[in-house]
C-alpha positions in Angstrom: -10.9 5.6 12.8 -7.6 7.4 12.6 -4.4 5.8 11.0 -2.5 5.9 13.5 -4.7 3.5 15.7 -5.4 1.6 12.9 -1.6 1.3 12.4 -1.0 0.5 15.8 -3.5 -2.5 15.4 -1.3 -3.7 12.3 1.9 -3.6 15.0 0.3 -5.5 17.4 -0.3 -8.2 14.7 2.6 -8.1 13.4 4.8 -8.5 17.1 2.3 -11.6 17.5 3.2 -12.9 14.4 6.6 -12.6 14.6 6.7 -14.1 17.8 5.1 -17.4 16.2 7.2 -17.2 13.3 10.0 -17.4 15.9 8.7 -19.8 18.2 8.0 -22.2 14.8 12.0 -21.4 13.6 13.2 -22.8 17.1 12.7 -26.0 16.2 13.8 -26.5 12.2 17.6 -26.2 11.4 18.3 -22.7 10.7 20.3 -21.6 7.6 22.1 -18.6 6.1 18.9 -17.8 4.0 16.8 -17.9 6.8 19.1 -15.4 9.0 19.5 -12.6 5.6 16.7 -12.9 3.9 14.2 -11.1 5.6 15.9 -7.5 5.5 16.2 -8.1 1.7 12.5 -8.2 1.8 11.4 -6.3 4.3 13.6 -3.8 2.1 11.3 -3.1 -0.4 9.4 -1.1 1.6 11.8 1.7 1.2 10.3 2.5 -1.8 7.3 5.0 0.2 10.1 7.4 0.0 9.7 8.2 -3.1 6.1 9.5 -2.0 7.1 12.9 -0.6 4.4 12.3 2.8 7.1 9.9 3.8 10.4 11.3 3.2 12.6 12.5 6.5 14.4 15.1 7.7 18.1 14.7 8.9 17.1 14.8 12.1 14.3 12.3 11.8 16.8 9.7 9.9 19.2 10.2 12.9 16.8 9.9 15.4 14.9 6.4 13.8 18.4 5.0 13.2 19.9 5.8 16.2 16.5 4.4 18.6 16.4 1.2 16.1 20.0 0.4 16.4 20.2 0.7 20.2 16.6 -1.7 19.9 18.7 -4.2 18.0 21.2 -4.7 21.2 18.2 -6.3 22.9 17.5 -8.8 20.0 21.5 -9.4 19.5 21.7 -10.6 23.3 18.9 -12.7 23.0 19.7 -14.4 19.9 22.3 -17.4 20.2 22.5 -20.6 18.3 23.6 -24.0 19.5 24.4 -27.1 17.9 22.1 -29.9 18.3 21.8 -33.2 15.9 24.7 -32.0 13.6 22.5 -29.0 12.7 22.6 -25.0 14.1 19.2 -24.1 15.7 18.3 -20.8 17.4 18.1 -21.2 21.3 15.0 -20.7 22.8 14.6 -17.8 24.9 12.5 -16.5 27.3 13.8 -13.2 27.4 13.2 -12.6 24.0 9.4 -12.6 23.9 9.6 -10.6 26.8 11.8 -7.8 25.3 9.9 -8.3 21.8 6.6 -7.2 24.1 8.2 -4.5 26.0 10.0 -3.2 22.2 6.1 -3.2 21.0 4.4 -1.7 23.7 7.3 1.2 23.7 7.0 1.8 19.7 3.5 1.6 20.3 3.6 4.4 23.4 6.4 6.5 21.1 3.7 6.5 18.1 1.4 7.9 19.9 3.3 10.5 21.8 5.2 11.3 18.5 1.9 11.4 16.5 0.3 14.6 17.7 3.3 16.5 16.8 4.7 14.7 13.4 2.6 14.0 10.6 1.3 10.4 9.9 3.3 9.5 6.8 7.0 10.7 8.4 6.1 9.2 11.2 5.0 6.3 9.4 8.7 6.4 7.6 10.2 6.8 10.8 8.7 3.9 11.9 9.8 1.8 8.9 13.4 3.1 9.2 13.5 2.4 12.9 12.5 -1.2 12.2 14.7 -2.0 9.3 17.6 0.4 11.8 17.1 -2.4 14.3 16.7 -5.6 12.2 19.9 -5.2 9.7 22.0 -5.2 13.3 20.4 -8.1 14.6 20.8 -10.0 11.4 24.1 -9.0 10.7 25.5 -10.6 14.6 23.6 -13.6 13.6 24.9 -14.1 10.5 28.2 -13.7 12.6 27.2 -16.3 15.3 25.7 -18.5 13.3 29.1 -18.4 10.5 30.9 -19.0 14.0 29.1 -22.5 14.8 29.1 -23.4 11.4 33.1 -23.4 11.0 33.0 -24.9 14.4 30.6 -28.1 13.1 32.5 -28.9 9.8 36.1 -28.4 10.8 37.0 -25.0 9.1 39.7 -23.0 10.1 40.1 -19.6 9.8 42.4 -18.2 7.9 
């Protein structure tokens, strides 16, 4: 078995998991923890750099920022918050299991493509880079929204 299939397993995973993780969050309070946390840990994982396989080119670091920050526009529209029982929840949407799916299957069809002509372990830091290019956006207009409502529930004006 090759590692890029058995990578592509892992994703697969992982997109299923995060869509349960997000389906679970929907219906506890959110908090500013639970919006910043996870790029903080997720992170850590920028330490395979230091293992020269890994490391990018320029134009590799353009290209995974660039393809995970225009990714994070889909998450941003699909991530609002409302206030319900004097708490901030995240809305339910549809849309975003759908586009979390479709952003899957697309990594999944770009991994493939990409992996006959890039080696496993760039590509494998592309990947990571692309990821943490599309969640730090995301988070970031959360934080944002979320800081919005917040103000807006206990009566704090902006200076």
């Amino acid at each position: 078995m090759n590692y890029v299939l058995i990578s592509s397993i892992g994703a697969v995973f992982m997109g299923f998991f995060v869509l349960f993780v997000r389906m679970k969050a929907a219906k506890k309070p959110t908090s500013v923890k639970k919006i910043i946390l996870p790029p903080f840990f997720m992170s850590t994982g920028a330490l395979m750099y230091f293992v020269p396989q890994f490391r990018l080119t320029p134009a590799e670091i353009l290209e995974a920022v660039t393809v995970g920050m225009l990714f994070s526009i889909l998450l941003i529209k699909t991530s609002k918050f409302e206030i319900r029982d004097n708490d901030i929840y995240l809305k339910r949407s549809k849309a975003f299991i759908f586009i979390l799916v479709g952003l899957l299957v697309i990594r999944l069809v770009m991994k493939s493509i990409l992996s006959s002509t890039i080696d496993v372990g760039q590509l494998s830091g592309m990947f990571f880079l692309l990821a943490f290019s599309m969640i730090v956006p995301w988070r970031i207009a959360m934080y944002r929204s979320y800081m919005k409502l917040y103000r807006e529930l206990h009566g704090i004006k902006m200076i």
